[in-house]
C-alpha positions as CSV (number, residue, x, y, z in Angstrom):
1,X,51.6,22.6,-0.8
2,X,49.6,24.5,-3.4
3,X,50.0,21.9,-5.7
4,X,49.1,19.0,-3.2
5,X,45.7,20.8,-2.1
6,X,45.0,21.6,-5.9
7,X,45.6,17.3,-6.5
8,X,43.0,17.2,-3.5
9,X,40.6,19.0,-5.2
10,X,41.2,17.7,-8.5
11,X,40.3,14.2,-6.8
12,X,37.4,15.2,-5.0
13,X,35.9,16.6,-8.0
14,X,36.4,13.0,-10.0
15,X,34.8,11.5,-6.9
16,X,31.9,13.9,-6.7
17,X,31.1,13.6,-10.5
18,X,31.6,10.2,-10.5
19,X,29.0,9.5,-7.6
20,X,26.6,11.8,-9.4
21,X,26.7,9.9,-12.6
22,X,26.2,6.6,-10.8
23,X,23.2,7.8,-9.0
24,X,21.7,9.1,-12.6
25,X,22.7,5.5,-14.2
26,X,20.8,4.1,-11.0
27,X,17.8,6.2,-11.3
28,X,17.7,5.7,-15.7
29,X,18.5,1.6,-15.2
30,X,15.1,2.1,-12.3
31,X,12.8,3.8,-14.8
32,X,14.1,1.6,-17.7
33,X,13.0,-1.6,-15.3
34,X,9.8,0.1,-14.2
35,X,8.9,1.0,-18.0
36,X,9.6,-2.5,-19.1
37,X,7.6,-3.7,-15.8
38,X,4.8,-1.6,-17.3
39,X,4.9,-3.1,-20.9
40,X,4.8,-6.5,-19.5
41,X,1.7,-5.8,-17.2
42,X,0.2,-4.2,-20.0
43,X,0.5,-7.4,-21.7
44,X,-1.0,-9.2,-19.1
45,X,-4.2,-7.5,-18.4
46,X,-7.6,-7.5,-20.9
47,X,-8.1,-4.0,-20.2
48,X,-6.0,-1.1,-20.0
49,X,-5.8,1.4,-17.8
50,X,-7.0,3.9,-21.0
51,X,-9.5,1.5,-21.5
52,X,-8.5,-0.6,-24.8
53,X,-9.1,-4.4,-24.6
54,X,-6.1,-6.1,-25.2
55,X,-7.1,-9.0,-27.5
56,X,-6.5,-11.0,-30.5
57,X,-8.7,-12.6,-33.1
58,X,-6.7,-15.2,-34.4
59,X,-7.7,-18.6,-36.9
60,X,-10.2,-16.9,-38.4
61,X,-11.4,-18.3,-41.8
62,X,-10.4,-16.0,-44.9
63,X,-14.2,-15.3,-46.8
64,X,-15.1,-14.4,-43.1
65,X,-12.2,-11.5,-42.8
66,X,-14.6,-9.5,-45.4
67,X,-17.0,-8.9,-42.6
68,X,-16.1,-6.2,-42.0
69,X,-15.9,-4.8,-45.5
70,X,-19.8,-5.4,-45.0
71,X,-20.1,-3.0,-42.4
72,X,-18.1,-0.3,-44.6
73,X,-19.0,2.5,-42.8
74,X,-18.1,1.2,-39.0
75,X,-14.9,0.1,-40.8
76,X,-14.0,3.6,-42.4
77,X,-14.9,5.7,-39.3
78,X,-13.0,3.4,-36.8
79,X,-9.7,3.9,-38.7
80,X,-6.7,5.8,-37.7
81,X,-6.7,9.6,-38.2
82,X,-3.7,9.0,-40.4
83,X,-5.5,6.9,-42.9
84,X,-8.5,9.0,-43.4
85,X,-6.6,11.8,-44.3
86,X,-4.6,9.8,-46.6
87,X,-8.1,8.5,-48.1
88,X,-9.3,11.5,-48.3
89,X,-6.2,13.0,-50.7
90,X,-6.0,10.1,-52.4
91,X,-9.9,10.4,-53.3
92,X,-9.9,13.9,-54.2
93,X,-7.0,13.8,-56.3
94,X,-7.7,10.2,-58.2
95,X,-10.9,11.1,-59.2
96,X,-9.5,14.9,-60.5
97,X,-6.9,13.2,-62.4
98,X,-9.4,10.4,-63.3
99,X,-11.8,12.5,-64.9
100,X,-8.9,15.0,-66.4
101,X,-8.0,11.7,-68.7
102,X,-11.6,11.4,-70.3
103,X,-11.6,14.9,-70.6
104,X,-8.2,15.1,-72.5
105,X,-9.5,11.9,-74.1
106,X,-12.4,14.1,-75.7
107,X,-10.7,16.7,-76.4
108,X,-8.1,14.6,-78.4
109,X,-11.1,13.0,-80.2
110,X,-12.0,16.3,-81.4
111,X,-9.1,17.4,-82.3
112,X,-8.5,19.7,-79.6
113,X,-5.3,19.6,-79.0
114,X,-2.1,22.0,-79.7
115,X,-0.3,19.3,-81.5
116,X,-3.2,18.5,-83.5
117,X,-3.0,21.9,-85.0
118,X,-7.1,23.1,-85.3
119,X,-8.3,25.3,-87.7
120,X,-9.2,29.1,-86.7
121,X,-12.9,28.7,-86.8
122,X,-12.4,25.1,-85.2
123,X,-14.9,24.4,-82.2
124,X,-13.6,22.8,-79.2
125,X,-15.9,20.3,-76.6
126,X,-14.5,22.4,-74.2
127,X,-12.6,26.4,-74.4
128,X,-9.4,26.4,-73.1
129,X,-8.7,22.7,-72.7
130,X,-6.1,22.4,-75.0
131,X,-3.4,19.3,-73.2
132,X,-3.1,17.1,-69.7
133,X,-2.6,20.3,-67.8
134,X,-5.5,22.4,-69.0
135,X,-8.0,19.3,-68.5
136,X,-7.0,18.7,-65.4
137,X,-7.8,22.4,-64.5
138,X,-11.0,22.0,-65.6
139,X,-12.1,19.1,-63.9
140,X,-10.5,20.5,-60.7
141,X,-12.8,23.6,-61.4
142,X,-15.5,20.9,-62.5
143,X,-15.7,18.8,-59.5
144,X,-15.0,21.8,-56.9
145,X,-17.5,24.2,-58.8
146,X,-15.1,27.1,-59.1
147,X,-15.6,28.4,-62.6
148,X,-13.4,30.6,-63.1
149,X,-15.1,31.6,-66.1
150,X,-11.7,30.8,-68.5
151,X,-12.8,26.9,-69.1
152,X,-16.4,25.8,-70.0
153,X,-18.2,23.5,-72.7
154,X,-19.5,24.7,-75.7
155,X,-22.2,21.9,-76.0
156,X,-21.2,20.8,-79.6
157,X,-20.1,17.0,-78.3
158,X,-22.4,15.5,-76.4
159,X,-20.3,13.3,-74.6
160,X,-19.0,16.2,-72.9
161,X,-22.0,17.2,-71.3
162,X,-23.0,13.8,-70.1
163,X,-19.6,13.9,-68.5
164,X,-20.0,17.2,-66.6
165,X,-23.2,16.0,-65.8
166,X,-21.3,12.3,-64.1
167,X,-18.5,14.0,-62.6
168,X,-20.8,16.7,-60.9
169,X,-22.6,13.9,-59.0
170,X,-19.7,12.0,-58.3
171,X,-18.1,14.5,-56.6
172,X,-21.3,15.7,-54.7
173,X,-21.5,11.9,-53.5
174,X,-17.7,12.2,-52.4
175,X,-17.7,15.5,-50.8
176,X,-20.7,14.3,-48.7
177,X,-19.1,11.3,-48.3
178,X,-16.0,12.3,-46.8
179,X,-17.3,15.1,-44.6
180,X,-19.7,12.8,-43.3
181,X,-16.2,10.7,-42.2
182,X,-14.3,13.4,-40.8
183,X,-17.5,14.8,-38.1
184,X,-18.3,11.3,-37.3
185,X,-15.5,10.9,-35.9
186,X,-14.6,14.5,-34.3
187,X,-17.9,13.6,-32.6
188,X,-17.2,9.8,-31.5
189,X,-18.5,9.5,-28.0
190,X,-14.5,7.9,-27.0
191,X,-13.3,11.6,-27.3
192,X,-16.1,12.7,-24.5
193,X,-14.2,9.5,-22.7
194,X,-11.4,10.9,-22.8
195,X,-12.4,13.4,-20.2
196,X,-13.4,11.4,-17.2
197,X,-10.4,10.0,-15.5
198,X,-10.1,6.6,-12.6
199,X,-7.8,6.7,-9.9
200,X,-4.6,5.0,-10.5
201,X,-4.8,2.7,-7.6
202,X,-7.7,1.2,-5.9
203,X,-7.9,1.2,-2.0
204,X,-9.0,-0.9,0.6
205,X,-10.2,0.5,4.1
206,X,-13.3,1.1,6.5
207,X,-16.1,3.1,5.1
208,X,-19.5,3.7,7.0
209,X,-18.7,1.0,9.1
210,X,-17.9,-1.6,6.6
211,X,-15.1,-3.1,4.9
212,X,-15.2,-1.8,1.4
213,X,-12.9,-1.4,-1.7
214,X,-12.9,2.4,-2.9
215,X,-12.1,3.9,-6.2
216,X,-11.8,7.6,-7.5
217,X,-13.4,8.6,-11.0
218,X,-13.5,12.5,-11.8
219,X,-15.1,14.4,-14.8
220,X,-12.8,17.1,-16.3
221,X,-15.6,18.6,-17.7
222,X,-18.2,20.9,-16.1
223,X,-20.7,19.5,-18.7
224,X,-22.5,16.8,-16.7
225,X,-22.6,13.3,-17.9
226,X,-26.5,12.3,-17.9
227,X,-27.8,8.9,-16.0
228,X,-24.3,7.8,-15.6
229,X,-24.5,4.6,-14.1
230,X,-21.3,2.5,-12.5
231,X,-20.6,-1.3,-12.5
232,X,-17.5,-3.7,-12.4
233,X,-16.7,-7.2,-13.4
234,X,-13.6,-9.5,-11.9
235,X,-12.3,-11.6,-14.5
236,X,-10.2,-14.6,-13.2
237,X,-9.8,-18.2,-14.0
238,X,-12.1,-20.7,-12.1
239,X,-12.2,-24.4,-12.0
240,X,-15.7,-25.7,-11.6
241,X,-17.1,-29.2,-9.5
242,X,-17.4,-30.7,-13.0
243,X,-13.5,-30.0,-13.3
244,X,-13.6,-28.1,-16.5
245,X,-11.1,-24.6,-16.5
246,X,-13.0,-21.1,-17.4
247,X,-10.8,-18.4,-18.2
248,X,-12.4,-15.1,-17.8
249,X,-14.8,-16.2,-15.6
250,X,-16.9,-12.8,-15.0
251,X,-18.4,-12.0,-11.6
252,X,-20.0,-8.8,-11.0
253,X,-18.7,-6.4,-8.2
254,X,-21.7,-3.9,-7.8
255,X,-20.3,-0.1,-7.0
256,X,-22.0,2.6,-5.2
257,X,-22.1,6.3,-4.0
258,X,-24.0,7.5,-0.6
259,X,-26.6,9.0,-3.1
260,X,-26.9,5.1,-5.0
261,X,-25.3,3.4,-7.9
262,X,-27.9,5.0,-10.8
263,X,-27.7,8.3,-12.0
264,X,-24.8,10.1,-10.5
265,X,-24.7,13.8,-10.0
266,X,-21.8,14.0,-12.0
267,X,-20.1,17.1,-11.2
268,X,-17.3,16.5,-8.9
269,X,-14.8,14.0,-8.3
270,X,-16.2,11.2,-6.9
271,X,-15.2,8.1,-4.3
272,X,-17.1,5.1,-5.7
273,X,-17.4,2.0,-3.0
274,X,-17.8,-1.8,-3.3
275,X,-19.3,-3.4,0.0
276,X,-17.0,-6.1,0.9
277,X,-19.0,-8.9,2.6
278,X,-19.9,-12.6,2.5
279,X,-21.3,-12.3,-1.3
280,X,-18.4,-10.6,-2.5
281,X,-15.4,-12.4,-4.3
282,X,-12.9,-10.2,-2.0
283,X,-14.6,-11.6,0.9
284,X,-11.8,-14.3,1.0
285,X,-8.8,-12.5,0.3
286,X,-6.5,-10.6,3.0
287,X,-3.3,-8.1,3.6
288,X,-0.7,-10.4,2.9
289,X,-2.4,-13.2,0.1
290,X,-4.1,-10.0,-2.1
291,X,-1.1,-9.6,-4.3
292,X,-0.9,-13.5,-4.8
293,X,-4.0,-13.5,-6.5
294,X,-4.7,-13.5,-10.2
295,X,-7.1,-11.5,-11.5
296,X,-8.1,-8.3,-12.9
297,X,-11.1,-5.5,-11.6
298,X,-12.6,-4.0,-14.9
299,X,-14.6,-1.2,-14.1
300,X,-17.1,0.7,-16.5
301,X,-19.1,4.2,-16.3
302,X,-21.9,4.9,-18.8
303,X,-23.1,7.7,-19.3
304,X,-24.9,10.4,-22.1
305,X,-22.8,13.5,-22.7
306,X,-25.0,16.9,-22.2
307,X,-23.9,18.7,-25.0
308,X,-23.8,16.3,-27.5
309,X,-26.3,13.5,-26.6
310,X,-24.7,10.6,-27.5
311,X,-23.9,7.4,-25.1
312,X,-20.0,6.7,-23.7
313,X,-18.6,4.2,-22.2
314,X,-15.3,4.7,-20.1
315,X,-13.4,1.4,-19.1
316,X,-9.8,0.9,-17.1
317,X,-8.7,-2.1,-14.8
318,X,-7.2,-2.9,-11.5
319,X,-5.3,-6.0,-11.0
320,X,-3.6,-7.1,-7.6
321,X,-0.9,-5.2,-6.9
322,X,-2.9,-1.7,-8.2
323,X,-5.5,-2.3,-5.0
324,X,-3.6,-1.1,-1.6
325,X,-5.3,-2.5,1.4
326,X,-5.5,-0.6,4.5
327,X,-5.0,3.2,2.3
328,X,-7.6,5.5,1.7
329,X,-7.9,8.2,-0.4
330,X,-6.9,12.4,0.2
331,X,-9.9,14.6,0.4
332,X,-9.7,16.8,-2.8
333,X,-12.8,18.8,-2.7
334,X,-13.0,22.3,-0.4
335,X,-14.8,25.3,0.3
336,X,-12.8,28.9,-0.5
337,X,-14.2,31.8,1.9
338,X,-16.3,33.2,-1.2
339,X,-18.2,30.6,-0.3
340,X,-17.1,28.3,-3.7
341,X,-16.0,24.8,-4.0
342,X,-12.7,24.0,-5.0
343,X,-11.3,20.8,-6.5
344,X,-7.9,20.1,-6.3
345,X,-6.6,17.5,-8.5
346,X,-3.4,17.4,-6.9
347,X,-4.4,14.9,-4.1
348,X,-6.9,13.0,-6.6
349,X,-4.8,9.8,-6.6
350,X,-2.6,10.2,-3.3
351,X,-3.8,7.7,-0.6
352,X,-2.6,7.7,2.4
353,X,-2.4,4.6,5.7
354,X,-5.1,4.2,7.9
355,X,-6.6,1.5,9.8
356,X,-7.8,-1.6,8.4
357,X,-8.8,-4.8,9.0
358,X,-6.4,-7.5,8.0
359,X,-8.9,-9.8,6.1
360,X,-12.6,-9.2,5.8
361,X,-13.4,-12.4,7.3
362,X,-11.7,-11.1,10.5
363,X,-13.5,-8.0,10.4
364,X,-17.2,-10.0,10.5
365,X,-16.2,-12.2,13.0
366,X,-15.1,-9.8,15.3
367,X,-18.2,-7.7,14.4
368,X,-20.4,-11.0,14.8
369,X,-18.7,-11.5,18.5
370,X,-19.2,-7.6,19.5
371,X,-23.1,-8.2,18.2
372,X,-23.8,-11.7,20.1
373,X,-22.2,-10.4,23.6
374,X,-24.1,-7.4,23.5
375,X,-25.5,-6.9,26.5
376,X,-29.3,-6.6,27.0
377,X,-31.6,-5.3,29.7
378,X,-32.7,-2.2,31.9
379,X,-29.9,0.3,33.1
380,X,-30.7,1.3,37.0
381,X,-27.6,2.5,38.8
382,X,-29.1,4.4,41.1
383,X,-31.3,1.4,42.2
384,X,-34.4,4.0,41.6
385,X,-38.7,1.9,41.8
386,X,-38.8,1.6,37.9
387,X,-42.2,0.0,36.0
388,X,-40.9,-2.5,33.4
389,X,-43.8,-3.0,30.9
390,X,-42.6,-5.8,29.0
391,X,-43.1,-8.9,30.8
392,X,-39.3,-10.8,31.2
393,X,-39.5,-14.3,29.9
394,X,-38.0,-16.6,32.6
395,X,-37.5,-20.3,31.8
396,X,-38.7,-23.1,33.8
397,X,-36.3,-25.4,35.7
């Protein structure tokens, strides 16, 4: 009996692990499809969600590539961190060991050397440079304008101080140079960008009494973004009456606060709003035939950063099935009972159902029947003697 219930348990636990592995193989083969879901859509749109464009230059004639060699500096700042590092060992240390060579070349010429055996009262170009190693000390100490004191010329070859005289520009030039490279781009304004943040998903719902399309963007700074100004563009494919195909046809979808569209008070998350009506390119699209559209909602915020002055751009894009019609957005903004408000970031990008119209086209109609039956005229339940002023116009039979 001990034995049997110890089998039971035995089996139970095989079952029980068993079950739990499949339902961590389900869950990893789900994230492993979402992740590749990701990479495909990521593919698919212009702009990502970070706000890179997502575009090739291809067929581009070869004399033409050296454009960009033209504009050297653009080039050299827009690099990868990885590479200016890299350039920047590379140049320190070449041109050290560069000038090291002439200066081990000189010294060789004038018999300098410790296997060229000098006489006691010889006179070297430089003290203390006697082979590779001790040259290239001195034109580290040279170029970096240590001195140590140990190393220095004596002034009987001239070549030696018209060298000095090369290398200390040189590395003036480089040192500038190179610094120059490393806080322009510490201070490129896509760094400030990298502080204001979109919503995820974009919603559709009722706003102010219209139908509107809604979008989140937040500033994770409490330095304020100056004249910030908000605009979109849908990019799709159109066909047009001459028959000819445009891909990326650009339409503009105009965005706006309660306060406007031009110069935001920047200093709290805010709920950005596109009026759908007649004019707009949503105005034809519903519920159930949204996600069966192609095309992508790119979105841009400018803006001047406070501290630093400079003009950012931040970019991301919605396409179809990143636009949820009939949700609306979490409150995430409160008041504690000090009497300060509190953002809370948790709810930025929940959204939650409400209730929508199912096409925008619906929702004018019916608003366009409610206006035109309206009724019109002179409440008087009470049958009181009342003096209408306006004469009523009656029509003739």
């Amino acid at each position: 009996m001990f034995s049997h219930v110890n089998y039971k348990r035995f089996y139970l636990g095989i079952s029980l692990s068993s079950s739990h592995s499949l339902k961590m193989f389900q869950s990893l083969q789900k994230r492993l499809q979402n992740r590749l879901v990701d990479r495909q859509t990521q593919k698919k749109r212009l702009v990502t969600k970070d706000g890179h464009c997502n575009i090739e230059v291809g067929n581009v004639e070869y004399h033409k590539r050296f454009i960009l060699l033209v504009d050297f500096w653009t080039t050299v700042v827009e690099i990868r961190w990885r590479y200016v590092i890299f350039n920047y060992v590379i140049s320190f240390t070449g041109t050290w060991f560069g000038f090291a060579l002439i200066w081990y070349w000189i010294g060789k010429n004038n018999g300098d050397l410790l296997q060229q055996n000098p006489p006691l009262n010889h006179t070297p170009c430089v003290r203390n440079v006697y082979g590779l190693t001790t040259a290239f000390l001195y034109s580290l100490e040279t170029q970096t304008t240590i001195g140590y004191g140990s190393r220095y010329i004596t002034g009987v070859c001239p070549s030696s101080v018209a060298l000095i005289i090369i290398q200390t520009l040189m590395g003036t030039m480089l040192n500038c140079f190179m610094c120059s490279i490393i806080l322009a781009k510490m201070s490129m304004p896509k760094k400030r960008a990298k502080s204001i943040t979109f919503s995820k998903m974009a919603v559709i719902c009722l706003k102010n009494g219209s139908l509107c399309l809604l979008i989140r963007v937040a500033n994770l700074r409490k330095t304020l973004l100056i004249g910030s100004q908000i605009y979109g563009k849908l990019l799709r494919t159109t066909v047009t009456s001459d028959g000819e195909t445009v891909i990326l046809d650009q339409t503009n979808i105009n965005f706006v606060v309660d306060a406007g569209k031009d110069n935001l008070f920047f200093v709290c998350p805010l709920t950005l709003y596109h009026i759908i009506d007649n004019t707009s390119p949503f105005f034809e699209m519903a519920m159930d035939t949204l996600h069966q559209q192609e095309f992508e909602l790119v979105v841009f915020l400018d803006g001047v950063a406070e501290s630093t002055s400079t003009s950012c751009q931040v970019r991301t894009s919605y396409i179809p099935h990143e636009i949820k019609w009939g949700y609306s957005f979490l409150p995430v903004i409160s008041r504690t009972k000090e009497g300060k408000y509190c953002v809370d970031f948790s709810n930025f990008a929940k959204i939650v159902p409400v209730t929508t119209p199912h096409c925008a086209q619906c929702f004018h109609n019916e608003k366009a029947h409610n206006h035109q039956y309206t009724k019109s005229g002179i409440d008087n339940p009470a049958f009181e003697v009342i003096d209408i002023h306006d004469p009523l116009d009656f029509t003739k039979m």
